[in-house]
C-alpha positions as CSV (number, residue, x, y, z in Angstrom):
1,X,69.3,190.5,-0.5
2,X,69.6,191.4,-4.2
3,X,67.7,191.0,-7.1
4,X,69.1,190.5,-10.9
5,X,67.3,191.3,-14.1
6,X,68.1,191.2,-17.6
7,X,66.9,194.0,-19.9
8,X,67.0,195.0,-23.8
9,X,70.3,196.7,-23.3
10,X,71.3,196.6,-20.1
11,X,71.8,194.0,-16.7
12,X,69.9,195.3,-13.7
13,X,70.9,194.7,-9.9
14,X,69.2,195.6,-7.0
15,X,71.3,195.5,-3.5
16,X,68.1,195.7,-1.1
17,X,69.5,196.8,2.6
18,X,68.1,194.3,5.0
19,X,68.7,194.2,9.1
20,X,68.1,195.6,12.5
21,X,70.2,199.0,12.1
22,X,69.9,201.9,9.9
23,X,68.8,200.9,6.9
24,X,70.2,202.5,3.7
25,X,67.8,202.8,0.5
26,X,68.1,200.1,-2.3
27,X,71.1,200.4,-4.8
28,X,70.6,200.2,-8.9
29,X,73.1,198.6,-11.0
30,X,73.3,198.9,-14.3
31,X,75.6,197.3,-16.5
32,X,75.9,198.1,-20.3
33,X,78.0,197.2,-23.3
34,X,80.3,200.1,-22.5
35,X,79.7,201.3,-18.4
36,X,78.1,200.6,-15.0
37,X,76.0,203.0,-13.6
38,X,75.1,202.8,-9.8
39,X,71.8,204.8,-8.6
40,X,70.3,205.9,-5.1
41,X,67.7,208.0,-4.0
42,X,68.6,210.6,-1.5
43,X,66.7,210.3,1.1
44,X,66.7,213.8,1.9
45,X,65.8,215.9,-1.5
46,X,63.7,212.4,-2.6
47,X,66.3,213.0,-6.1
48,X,68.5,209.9,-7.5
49,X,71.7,210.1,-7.2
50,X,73.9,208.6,-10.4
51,X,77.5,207.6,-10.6
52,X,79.0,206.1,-13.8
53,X,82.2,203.8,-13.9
54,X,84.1,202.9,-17.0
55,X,84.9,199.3,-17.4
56,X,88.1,199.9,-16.9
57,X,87.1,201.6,-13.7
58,X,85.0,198.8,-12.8
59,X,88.1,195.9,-13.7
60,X,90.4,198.4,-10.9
61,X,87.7,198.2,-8.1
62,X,86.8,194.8,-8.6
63,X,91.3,194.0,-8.4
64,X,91.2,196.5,-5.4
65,X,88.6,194.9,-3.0
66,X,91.3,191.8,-2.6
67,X,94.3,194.4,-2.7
68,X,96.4,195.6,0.4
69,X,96.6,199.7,0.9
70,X,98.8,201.2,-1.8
71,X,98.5,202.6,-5.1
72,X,98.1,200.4,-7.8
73,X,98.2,200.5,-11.8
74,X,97.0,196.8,-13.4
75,X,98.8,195.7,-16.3
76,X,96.9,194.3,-19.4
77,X,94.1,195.2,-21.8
78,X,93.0,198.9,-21.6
């Protein structure tokens, strides 16, 4: 399940972990003008945990989900 909302400055997703097995805690997407930050809370020190990707970062992982092993450098726009 997954929820999408659109704020002032920013695109918000929610990836809510649903099933019968260890359940992980909800992940926050954030999608702005320049990045994507994804955010967690640790379960164990209660803290959230933040990553940022550039969008160029963000352009490689999306190209390497449909990508055989290998090492890989797209060709186009920076």
């Amino acid at each position: 399940m997954f929820t999408i909302e659109h704020e002032f400055d920013a695109t918000l997703i929610t990836l809510i972990d649903e099933g019968a097995s260890y359940l992980q805690g909800d992940i926050s997407i954030n999608a702005f003008d320049d990045s994507v930050t994804l955010e967690q809370v640790d379960p164990h020190t209660e803290r959230v945990q933040k990553v940022t990707f550039s969008l160029r970062q963000i352009r490689d992982l999306t190209a390497a989900l449909d990508l055989p092993e290998g090492s890989y450098r797209l060709k186009g726009k920076p």
